[in-house]
C-alpha positions in Angstrom: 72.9 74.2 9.3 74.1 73.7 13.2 72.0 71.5 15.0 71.3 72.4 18.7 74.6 70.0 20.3 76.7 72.2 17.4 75.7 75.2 19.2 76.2 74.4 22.2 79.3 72.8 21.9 80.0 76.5 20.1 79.1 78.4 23.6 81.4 75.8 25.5 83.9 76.7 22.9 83.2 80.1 23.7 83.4 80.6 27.6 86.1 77.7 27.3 88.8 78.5 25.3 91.5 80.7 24.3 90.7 84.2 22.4 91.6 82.9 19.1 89.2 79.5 19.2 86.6 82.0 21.1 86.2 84.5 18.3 85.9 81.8 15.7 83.3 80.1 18.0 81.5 83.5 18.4 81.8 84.3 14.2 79.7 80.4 13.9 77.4 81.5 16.8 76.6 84.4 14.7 75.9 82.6 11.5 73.6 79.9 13.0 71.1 82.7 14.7 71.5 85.3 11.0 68.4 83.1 10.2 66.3 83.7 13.2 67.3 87.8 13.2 66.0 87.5 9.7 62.8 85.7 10.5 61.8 88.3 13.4 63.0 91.2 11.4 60.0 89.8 8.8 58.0 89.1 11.9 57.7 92.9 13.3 58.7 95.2 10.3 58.1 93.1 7.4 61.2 94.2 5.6 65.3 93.5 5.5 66.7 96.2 7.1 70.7 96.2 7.3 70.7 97.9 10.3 68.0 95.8 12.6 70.5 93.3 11.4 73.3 94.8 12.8 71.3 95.7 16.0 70.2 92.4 16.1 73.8 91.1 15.8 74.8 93.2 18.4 72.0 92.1 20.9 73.0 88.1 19.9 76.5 89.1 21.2 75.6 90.7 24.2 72.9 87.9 24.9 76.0 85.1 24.1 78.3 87.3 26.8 75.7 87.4 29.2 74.9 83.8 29.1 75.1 81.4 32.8 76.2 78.3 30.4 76.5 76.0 33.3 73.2 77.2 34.6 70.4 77.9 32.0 69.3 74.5 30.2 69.7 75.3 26.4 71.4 78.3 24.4 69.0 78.0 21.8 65.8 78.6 24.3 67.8 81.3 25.5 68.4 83.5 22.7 65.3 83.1 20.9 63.7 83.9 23.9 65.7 87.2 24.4 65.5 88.4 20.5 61.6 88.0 20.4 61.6 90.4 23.2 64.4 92.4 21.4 62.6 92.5 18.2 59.3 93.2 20.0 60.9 96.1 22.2 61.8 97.6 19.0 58.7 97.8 17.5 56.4 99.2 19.9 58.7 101.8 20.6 58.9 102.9 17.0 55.1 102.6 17.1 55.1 104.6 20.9 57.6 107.0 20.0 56.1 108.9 17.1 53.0 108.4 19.3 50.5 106.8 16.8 48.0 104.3 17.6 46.4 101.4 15.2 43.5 103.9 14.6 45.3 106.6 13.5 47.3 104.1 11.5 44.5 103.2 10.0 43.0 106.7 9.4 45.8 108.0 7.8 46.6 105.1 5.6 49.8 104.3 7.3 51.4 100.7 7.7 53.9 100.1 10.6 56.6 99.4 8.6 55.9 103.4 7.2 56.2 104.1 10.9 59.8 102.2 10.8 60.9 104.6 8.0 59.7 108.1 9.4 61.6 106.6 13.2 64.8 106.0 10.6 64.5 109.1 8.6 64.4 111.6 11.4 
């Protein structure tokens, strides 16, 4: 397990160095936030799902480009930050997008991980 210096020594590495050294540094980013996609993806949908792990992946990249290291304070911060809003974006719109609310959810004997699978199925 990284500790916070590790991964921020990992995004120096990142913006800092050659493609070789920053791909390996990105491939370590990765592994050190797999725990907290994991964790969220429990959070919202209760479930593993292989491909909220892959979006999630894909959203930890795009949050690592996007990143001002020489402004913002601490990585970390940052991208838990940004993929408890991800995570949270995703599940009210599968909730908002088939249009149910907690009522009818409850009416119909529906869970909102059900409403995960019927957004995934169609």
């Amino acid at each position: 397990m990284k500790t916070y210096e590790d991964v921020e020594n990992l995004v120096k590495i990142f913006f800092e160095s050659d493609e070789f050294e920053k791909n390996i540094a990105l491939e370590e980013i990765i592994d050190s936030f797999k725990p907290l996609i994991v964790k969220l993806m429990m959070k919202y949908f209760k479930r593993y799902d292989e491909d909220l792990m892959q979006d999630g992946i894909v959203e930890l990249i795009q949050r690592t480009i996007d990143y001002d290291y020489k402004h913002y304070n601490k990585f970390s911060a940052y991208i838990k930050n940004f993929m408890e809003l991800y995570f949270r974006r995703v599940y009210f719109k599968n909730i908002y997008q088939n249009n149910l609310t907690n009522d009818e959810l409850y009416e119909n004997d529906i869970s909102q991980n059900d409403v995960y699978d019927i957004e995934i199925q169609s």
